[in-house]
C-alpha positions as CSV (number, residue, x, y, z in Angstrom):
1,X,76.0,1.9,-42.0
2,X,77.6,-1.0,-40.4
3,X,80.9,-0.9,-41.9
4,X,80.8,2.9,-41.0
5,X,80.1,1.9,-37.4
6,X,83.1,-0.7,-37.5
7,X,85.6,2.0,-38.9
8,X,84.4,4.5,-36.5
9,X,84.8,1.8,-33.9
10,X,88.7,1.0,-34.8
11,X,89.6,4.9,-35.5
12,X,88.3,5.6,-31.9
13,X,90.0,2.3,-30.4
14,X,93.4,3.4,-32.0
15,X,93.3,7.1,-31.0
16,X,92.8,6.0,-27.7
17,X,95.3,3.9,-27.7
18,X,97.5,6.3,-29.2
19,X,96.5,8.6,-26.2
20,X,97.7,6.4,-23.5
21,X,101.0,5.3,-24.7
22,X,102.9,8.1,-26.4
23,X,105.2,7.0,-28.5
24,X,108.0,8.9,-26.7
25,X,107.4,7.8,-23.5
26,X,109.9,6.2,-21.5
27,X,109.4,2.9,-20.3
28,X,110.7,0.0,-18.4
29,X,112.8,-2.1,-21.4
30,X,113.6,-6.0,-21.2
31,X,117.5,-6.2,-22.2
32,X,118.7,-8.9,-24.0
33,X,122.4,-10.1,-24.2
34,X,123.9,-10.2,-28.1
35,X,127.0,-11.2,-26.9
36,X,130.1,-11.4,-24.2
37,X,133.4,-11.1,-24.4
38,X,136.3,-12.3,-21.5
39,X,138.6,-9.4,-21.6
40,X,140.8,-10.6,-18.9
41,X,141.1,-9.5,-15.4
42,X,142.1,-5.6,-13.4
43,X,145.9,-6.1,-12.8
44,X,147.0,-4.7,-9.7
45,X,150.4,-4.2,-10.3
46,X,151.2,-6.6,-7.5
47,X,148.3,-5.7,-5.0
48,X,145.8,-8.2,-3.4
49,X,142.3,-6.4,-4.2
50,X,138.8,-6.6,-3.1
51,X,135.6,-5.3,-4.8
52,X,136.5,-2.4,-7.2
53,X,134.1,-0.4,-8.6
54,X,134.8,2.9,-11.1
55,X,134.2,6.3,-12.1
56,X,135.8,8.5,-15.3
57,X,137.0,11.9,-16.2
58,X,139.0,13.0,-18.8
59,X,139.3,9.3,-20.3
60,X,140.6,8.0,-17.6
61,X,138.6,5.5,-14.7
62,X,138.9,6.1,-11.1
63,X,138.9,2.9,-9.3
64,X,138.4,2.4,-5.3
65,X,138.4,-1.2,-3.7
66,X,138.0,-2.4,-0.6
67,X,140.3,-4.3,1.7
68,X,143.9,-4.4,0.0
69,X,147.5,-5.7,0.6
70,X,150.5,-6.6,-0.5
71,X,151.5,-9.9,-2.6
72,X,154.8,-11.1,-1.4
73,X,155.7,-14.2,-3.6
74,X,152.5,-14.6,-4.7
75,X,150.8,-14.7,-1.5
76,X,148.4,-12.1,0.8
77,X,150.5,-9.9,3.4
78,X,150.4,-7.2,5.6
79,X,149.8,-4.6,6.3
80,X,146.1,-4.6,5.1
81,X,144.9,-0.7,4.2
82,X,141.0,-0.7,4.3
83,X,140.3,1.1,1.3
84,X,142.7,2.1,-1.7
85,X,142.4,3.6,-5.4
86,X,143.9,3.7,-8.5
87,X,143.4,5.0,-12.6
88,X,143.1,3.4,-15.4
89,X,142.6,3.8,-19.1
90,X,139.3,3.5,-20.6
91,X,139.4,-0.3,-22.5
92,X,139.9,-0.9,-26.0
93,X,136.6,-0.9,-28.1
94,X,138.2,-3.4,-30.3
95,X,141.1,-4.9,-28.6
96,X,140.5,-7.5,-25.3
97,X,143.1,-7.6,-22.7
98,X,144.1,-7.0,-18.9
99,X,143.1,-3.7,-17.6
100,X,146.1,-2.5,-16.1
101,X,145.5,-0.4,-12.4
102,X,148.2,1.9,-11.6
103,X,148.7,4.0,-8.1
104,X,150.5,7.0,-8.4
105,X,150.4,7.8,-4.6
106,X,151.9,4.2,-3.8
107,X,150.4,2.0,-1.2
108,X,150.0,2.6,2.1
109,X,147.6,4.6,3.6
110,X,144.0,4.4,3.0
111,X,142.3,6.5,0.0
112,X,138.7,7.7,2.4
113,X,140.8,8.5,5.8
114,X,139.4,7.0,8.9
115,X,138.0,9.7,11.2
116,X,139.4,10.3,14.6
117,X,137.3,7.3,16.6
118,X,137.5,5.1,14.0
119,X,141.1,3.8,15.3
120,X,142.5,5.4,12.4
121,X,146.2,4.0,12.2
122,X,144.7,1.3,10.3
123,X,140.9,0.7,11.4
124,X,142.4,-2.3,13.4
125,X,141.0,-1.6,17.1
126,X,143.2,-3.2,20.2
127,X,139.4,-5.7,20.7
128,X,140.3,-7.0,17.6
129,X,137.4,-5.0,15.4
130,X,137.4,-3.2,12.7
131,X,136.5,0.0,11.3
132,X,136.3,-0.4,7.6
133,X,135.7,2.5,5.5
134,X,134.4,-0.1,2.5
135,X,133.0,2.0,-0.6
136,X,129.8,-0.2,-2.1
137,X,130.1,2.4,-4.9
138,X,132.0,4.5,-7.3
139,X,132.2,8.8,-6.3
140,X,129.9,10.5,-7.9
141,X,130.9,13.2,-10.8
142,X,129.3,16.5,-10.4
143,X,131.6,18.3,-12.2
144,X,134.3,17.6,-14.2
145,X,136.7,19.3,-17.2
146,X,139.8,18.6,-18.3
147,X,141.6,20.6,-15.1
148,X,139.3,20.2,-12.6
149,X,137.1,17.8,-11.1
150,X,134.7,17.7,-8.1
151,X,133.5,14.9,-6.8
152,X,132.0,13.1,-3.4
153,X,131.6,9.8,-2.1
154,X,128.8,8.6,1.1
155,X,130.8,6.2,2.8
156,X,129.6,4.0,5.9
157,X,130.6,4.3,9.1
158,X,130.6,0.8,9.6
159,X,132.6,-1.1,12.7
160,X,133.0,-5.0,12.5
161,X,133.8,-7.7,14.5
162,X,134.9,-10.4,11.4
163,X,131.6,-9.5,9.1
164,X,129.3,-9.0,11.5
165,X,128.0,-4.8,12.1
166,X,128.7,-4.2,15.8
167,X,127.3,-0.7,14.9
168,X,126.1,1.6,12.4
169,X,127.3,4.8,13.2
170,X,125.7,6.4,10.1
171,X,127.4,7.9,6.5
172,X,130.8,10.1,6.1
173,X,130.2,13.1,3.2
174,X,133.8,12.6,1.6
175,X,135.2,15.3,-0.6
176,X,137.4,14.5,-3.8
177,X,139.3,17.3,-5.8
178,X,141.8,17.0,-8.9
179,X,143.5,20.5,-10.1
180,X,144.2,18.9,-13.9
181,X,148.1,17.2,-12.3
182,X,148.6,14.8,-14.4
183,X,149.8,11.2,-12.7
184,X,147.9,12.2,-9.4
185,X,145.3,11.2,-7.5
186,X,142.5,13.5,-6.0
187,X,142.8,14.9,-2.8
188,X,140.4,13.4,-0.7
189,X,138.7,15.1,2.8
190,X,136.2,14.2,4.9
191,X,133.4,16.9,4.0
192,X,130.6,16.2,6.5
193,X,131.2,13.1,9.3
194,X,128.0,11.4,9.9
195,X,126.4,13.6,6.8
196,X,123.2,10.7,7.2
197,X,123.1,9.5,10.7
198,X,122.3,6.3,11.9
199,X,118.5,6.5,11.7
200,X,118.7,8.2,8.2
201,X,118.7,6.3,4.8
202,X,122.8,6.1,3.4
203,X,121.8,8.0,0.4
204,X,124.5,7.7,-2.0
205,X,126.3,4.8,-0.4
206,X,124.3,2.1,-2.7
207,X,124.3,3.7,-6.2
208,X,124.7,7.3,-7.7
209,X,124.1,8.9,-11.0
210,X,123.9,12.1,-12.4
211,X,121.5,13.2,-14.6
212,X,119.8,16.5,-15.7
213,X,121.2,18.8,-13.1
214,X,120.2,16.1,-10.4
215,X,122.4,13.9,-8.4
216,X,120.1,10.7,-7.8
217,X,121.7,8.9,-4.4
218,X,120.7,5.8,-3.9
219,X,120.6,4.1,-0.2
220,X,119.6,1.1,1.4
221,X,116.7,0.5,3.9
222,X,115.9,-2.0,6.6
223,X,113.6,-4.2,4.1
224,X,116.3,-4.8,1.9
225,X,115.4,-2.3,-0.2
226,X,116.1,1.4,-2.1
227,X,115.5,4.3,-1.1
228,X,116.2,7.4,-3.6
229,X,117.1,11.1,-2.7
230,X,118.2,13.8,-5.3
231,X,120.5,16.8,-4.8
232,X,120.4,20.1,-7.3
233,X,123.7,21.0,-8.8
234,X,122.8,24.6,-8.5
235,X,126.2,24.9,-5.9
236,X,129.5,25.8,-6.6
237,X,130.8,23.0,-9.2
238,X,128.2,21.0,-7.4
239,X,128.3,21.2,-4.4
240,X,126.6,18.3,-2.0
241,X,127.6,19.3,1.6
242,X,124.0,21.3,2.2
243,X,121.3,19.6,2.6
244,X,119.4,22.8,1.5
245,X,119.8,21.6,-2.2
246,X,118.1,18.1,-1.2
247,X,114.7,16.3,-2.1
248,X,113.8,12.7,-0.9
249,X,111.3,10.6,-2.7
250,X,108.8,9.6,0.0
251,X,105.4,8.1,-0.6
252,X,105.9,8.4,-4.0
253,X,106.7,12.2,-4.3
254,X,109.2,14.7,-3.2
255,X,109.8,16.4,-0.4
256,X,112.2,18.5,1.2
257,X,111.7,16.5,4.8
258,X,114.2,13.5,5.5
259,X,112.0,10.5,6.3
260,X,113.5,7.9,9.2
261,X,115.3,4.7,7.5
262,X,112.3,3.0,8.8
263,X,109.4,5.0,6.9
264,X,107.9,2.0,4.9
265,X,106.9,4.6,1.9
266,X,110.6,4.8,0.9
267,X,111.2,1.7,-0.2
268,X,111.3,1.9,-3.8
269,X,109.6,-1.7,-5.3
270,X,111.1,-4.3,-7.0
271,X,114.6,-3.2,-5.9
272,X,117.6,-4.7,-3.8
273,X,120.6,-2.8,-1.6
274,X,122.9,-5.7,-2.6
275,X,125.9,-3.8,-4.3
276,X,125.4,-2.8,-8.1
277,X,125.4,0.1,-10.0
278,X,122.3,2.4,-12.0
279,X,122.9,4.1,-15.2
280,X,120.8,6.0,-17.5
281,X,121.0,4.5,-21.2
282,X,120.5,6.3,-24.1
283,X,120.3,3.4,-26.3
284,X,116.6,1.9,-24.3
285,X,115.6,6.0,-22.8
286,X,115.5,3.8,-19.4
287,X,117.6,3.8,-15.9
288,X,119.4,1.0,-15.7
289,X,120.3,-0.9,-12.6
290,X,122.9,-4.0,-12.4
291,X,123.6,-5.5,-9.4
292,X,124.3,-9.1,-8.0
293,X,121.9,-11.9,-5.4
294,X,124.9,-11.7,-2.0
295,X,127.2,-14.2,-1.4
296,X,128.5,-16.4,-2.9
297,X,128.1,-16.1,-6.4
298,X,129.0,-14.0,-9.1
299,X,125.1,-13.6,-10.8
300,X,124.8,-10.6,-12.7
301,X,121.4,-9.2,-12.8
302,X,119.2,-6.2,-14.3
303,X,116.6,-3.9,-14.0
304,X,114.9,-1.0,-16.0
305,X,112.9,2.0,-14.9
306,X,111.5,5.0,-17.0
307,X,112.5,7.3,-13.7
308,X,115.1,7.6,-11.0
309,X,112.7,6.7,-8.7
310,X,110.9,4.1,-10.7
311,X,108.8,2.5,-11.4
312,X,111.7,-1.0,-11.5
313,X,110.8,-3.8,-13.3
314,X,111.5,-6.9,-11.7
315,X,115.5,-7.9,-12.0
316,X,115.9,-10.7,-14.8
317,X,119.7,-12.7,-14.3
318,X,121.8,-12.3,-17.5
319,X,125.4,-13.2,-17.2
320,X,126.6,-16.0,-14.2
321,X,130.7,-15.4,-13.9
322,X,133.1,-18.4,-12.1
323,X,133.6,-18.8,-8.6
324,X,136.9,-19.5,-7.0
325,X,138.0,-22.0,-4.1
326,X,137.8,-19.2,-1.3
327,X,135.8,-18.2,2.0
328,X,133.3,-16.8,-0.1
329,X,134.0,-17.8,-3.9
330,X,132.7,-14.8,-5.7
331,X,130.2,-11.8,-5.1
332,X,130.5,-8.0,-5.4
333,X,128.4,-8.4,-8.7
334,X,129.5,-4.5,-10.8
335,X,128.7,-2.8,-13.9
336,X,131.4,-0.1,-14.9
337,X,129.0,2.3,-17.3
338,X,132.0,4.9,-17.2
339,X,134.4,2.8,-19.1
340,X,131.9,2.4,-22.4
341,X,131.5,5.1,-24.8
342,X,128.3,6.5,-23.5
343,X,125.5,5.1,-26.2
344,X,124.1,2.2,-23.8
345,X,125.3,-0.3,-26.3
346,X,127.1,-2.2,-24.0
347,X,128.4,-2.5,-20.5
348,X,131.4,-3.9,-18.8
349,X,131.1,-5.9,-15.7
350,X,133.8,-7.5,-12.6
351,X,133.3,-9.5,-9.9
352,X,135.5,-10.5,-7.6
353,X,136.5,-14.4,-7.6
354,X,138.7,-15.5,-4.4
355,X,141.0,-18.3,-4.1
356,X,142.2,-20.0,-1.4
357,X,145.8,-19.6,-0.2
358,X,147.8,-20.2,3.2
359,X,147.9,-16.6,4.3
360,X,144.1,-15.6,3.3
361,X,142.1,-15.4,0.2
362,X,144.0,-14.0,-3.4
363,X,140.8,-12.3,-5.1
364,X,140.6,-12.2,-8.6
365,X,138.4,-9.4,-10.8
366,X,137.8,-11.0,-13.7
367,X,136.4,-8.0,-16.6
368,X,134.0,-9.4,-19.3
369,X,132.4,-6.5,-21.9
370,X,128.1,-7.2,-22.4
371,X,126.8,-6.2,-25.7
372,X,123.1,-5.3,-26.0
373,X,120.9,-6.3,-28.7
């Protein structure tokens, strides 16, 4: 009777078990490195470059940067263009090297267009601030073939006197298009100015990923924190400028209400606006987000979630790259998920590593490929 009792015990014990943690759930994973390897650097075909992130279509990468300029003889010049872009090819699976970054539509003007009173010449006001136009992230993809693509970017409004925010004037809807040219860059529009406003979460500014007929836009909050909103493709191509199709993730559930930047339920736990990137990987079933600690380092760190919205595990730090000699030796910490082959399996990562020189810092992106175990 007892050894009836026992098994009864067990059977009971492991069907509940079973019952509370399906086996195909999706849960928060604990990555661990197998192995890295230095590919080289992004060559910028004679361009001083800072803090590049990347999207792809039709095996190619679409890279924006921030602040760029000419090298003359090796060194920094004028003018500088706030923002620029350029292609690439996807990198070798087998076959390290420089990844070279080509510009089709030459330099010289800026890739997101400064509006109207952003002193658009060149963002240079006659005070000596600056309007900057700086994307933290790559566009986001909600549609794309091999002769058309549509695609948006959430760029701040942000005006700056040196590094310091003299004002946040809110975030810019941009519009990207490409009609299948080969050799040519999107054409690029502003689609909605001041699409989030000043007391609104910058969704999609942080971090943006597609997945399941949702775009999930990521923006940062005053506690240092995430916020997450999702969009429906149900639009034309994918359409983002209404904010009919949108949903914001409030007090842990949807809604169709914007909440205030300030709304403490927003903030999604265990999460940081610093710049980075969030993925879905098939390989763990999990949302992935990769992201750096703020100046001046180069610490790569990561995170898991079952959902979009969470809940995050707490980041663990699994790659440190080299700093350089400059203002700020290294940050702009970046995973690149759109130049792997899709199966999660491994990642590719820049930073960008300054050194000093006598007309400003030269920044380096140094490109190093993560392997999973």
């Amino acid at each position: 009777m007892d050894s009836l009792v026992q098994y009864l015990t067990l059977a009971l014990l492991l069907s509940g078990l079973a019952t509370a943690v399906p086996s195909n759930e999706r849960r928060a994973v604990t990555p661990v490195v197998a192995s890295t390897t230095r590919y080289g650097v992004l060559d910028m075909q004679g361009l001083n470059r800072d803090s590049c992130t990347s999207t792809s279509w039709s095996n190619n990468a679409l890279w924006v940067c921030r602040d760029t300029q000419p090298l003359s003889n090796g060194l920094p010049s004028l003018p500088l263009v706030p923002n620029t872009a350029s292609y690439s090819s996807i990198p070798s699976a087998t076959t390290p090297g420089d990844l070279v970054l080509t510009s089709p539509q030459g330099f010289g003007n800026a890739f997101f267009p400064l509006e109207s009173d952003e002193c658009p010449a060149s963002g240079v006001c006659s005070d000596g601030s600056r309007w900057v136009g700086w994307p933290n992230t790559a566009p986001v993809v909600p549609f794309s073939s091999s002769t058309a693509v549509n695609s948006y970017a959430f760029i701040p409004r942000q005006h700056l006197s040196g590094l310091s925010v003299l004002a946040d004037a809110g975030t810019t809807l941009y519009h990207l298009l490409w009609q299948g040219q080969a050799n040519t860059m999107p054409t690029v529009s502003v689609a909605v100015s001041s699409f989030w406003s000043a007391n609104q979460v910058g969704y999609g500014s942080t971090a943006a990923l597609i997945h399941n007929g949702f775009a999930y836009l990521y923006g940062p909050t005053p506690s240092g924190k995430l916020a997450v909103a999702r969009a429906a493709l149900t639009g034309f191509l994918g359409d983002l400028t209404s904010k009919s199709v949108y949903e914001y993730y409030v007090n842990g559930a949807w809604t169709t209400t914007a909440p205030s930047n300030t709304d403490s339920t927003i903030s999604l736990a265990n999460t940081v606006t610093i710049q980075g990137q969030i993925y879905f990987s098939p390989k763990w079933q999990s949302f992935v987000w990769i992201g750096g600690d703020g100046f001046p380092n180069a610490n790569f760190y990561i995170s898991t979630a079952p959902n979009p919205e969470g809940p995050w595990s707490a980041h663990t730090l699994f790659f440190t790259g080299e700093g350089g000699n400059g203002s700020l030796p290294a940050y702009s910490a970046v995973a690149h998920p759109g130049l792997t082959d899709g199966t999660g399996n491994y990642i590719f990562i820049t930073w960008t590593k300054t050194t000093a020189s006598s007309t400003g810092d030269i920044y380096t992106q140094p490109l190093v490929r993560v392997n999973w175990q």
